[in-house]
C-alpha positions as CSV (number, residue, x, y, z in Angstrom):
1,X,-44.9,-71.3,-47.0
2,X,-42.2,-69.4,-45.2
3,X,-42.8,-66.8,-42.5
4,X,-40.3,-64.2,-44.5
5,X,-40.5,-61.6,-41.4
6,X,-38.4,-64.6,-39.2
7,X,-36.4,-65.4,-42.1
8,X,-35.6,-61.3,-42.5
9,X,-35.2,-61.3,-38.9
10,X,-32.5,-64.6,-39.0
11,X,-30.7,-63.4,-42.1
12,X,-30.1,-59.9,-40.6
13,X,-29.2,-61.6,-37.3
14,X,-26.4,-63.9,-38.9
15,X,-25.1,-61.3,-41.1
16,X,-24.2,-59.0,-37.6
17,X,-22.8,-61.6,-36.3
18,X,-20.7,-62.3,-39.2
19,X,-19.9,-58.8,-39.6
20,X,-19.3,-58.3,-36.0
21,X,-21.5,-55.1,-35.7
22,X,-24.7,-54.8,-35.7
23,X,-24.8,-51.9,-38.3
24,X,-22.2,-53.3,-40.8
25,X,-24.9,-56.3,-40.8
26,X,-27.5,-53.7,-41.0
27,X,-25.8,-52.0,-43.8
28,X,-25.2,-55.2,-45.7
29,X,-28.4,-56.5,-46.0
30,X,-29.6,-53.4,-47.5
31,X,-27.3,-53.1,-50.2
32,X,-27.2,-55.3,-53.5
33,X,-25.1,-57.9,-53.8
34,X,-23.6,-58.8,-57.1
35,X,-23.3,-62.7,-55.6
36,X,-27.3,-62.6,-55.5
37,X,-27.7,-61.4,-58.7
38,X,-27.4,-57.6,-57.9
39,X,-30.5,-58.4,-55.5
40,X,-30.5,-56.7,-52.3
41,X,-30.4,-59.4,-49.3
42,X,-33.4,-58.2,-47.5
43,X,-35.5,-58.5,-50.2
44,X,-34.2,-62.1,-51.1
45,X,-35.8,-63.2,-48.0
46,X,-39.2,-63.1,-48.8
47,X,-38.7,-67.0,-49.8
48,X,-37.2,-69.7,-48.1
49,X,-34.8,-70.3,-51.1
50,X,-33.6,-66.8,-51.1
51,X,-32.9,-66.6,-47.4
52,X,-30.6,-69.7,-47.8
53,X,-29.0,-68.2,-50.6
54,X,-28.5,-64.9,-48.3
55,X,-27.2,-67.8,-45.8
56,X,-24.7,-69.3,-48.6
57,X,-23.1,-65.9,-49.8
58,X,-23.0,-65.1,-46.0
59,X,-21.1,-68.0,-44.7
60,X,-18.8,-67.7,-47.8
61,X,-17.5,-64.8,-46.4
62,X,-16.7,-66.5,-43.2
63,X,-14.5,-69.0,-45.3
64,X,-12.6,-66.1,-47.3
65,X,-15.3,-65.2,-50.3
66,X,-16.1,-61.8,-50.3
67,X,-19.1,-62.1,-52.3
């Protein structure tokens, strides 16, 4: 079993620092993503497999996706 309020809390984390602000990371994890199947990040993190998804469509960005 995950602890999804650490995972929310390390997703949101990683997505400021990716975005380099915290609201721009803030504002992305709140809004659905067509990459996680038009699921909003946040609320993909309520399972370990969802947060690594969030974690996958996040560092794809890094490398030049825009997902």
């Amino acid at each position: 079993m995950t602890n999804s309020g650490n995972s929310r809390s390390e997703v949101c984390f990683l997505a400021e620092q990716i975005l380099e602000e915290a609201e721009a990371g803030a504002v992305w994890v709140r809004r659905a993503r067509e990459a996680l199947g038009k699921q909003r990040p946040i609320d993909c993190c309520i399972t370990g497999a969802g947060s690594q998804q969030v974690r996958r469509v996040l560092y794809a960005i890094v490398f030049g996706n825009p997902a």
